[in-house]
C-alpha positions as CSV (number, residue, x, y, z in Angstrom):
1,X,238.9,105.4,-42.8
2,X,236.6,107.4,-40.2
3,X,238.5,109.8,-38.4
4,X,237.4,109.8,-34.4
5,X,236.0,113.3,-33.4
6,X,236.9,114.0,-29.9
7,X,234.1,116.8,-28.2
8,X,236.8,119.1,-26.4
9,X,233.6,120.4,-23.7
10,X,233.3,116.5,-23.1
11,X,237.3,116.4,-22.7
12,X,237.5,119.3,-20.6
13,X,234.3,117.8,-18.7
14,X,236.4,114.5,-18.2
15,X,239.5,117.1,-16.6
16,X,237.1,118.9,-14.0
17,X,235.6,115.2,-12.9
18,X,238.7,113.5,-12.5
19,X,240.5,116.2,-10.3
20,X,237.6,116.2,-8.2
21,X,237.4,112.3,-7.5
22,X,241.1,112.2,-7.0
23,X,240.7,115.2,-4.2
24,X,238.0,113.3,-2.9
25,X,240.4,110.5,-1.9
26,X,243.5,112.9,-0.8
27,X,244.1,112.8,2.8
28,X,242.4,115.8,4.5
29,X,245.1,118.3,5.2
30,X,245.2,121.7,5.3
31,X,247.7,121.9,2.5
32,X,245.2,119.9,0.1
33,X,242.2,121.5,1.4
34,X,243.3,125.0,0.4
35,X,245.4,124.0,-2.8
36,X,242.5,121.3,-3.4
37,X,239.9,124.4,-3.5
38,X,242.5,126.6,-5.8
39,X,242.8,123.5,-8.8
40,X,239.0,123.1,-8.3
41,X,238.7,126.3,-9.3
42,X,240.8,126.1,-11.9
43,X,239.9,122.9,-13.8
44,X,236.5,123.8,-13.4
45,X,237.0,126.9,-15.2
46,X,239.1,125.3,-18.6
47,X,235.5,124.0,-19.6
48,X,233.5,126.7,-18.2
49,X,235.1,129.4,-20.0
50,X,235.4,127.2,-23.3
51,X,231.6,126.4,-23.5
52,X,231.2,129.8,-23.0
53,X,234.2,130.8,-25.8
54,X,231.6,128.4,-28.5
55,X,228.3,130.7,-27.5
56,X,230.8,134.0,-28.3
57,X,229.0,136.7,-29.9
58,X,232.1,138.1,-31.6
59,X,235.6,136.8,-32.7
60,X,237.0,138.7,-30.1
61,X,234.7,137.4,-27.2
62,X,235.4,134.2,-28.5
63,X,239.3,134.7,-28.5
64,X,239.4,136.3,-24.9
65,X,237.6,133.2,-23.2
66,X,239.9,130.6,-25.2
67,X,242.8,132.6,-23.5
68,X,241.4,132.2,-20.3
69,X,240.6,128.7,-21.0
70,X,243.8,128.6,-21.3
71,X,245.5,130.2,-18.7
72,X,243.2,128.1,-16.4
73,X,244.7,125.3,-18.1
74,X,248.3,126.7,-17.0
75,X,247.2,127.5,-13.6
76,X,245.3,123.7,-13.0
77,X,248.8,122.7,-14.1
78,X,250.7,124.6,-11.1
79,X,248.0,123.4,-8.4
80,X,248.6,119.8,-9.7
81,X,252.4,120.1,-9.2
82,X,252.1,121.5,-5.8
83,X,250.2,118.7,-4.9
84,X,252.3,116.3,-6.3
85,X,254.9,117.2,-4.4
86,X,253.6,117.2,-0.9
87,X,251.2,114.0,-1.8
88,X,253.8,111.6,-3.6
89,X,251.8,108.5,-2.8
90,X,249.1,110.3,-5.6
91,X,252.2,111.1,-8.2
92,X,250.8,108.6,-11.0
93,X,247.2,110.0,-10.8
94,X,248.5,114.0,-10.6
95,X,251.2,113.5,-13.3
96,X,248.3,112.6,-15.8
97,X,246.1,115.3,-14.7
98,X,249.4,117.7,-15.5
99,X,249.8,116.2,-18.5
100,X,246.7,116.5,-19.7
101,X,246.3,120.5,-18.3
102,X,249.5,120.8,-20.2
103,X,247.7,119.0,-23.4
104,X,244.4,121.1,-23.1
105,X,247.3,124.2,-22.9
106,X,248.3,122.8,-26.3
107,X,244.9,123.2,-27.8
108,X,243.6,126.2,-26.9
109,X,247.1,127.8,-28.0
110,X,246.6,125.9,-31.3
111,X,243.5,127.3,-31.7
112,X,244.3,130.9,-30.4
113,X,246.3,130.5,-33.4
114,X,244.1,129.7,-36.2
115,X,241.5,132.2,-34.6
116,X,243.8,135.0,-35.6
């Protein structure tokens, strides 16, 4: 029984995409323009900061950008929400990006844990 590795800079990867082609496809507001540029920000910088948490050149480097990994997690997870509710014709597509900002949360918390 092989046990499936998942690549968590592919995952995170697959987080930044998806918010961007589902804000590609929002109506063009001002409300999802500016809270649109805020979440791109933010899921953009869960992988960003992870890749740069594996090439660490200390323990403590490598902690600091798995919390903000992480708190750009929390933060992708507030933007999605906001959006949610003024776009509730999108709720399906943004509850699954929360849910998986909430997830990738999980995991960097998990491994904040065993890092210390």
């Amino acid at each position: 029984m092989s046990q499936k590795v998942y690549d968590l800079e592919q995952r995170t990867f697959k987080f930044a995409k998806e918010t961007r082609l589902l804000l590609k496809r929002m109506p063009k507001t001002i409300i999802n323009f500016e809270d649109g540029k805020q979440v791109i920000r933010s899921s953009g910088s869960v992988g960003a900061n992870y890749i740069e948490a594996n090439e660490a050149l200390s323990k403590k480097d490598f902690c600091f950008r798995i919390k903000i990994s992480r708190k750009e997690a929390k933060e992708s997870k507030y933007w999605f929400s906001l959006l949610k509710v003024t776009n509730p014709e999108f709720e399906n597509e943004l509850e699954k990006l929360i849910n998986e900002a909430d997830e990738l949360k999980k995991i960097f918390s998990a491994i904040l844990e065993k890092s210390s």
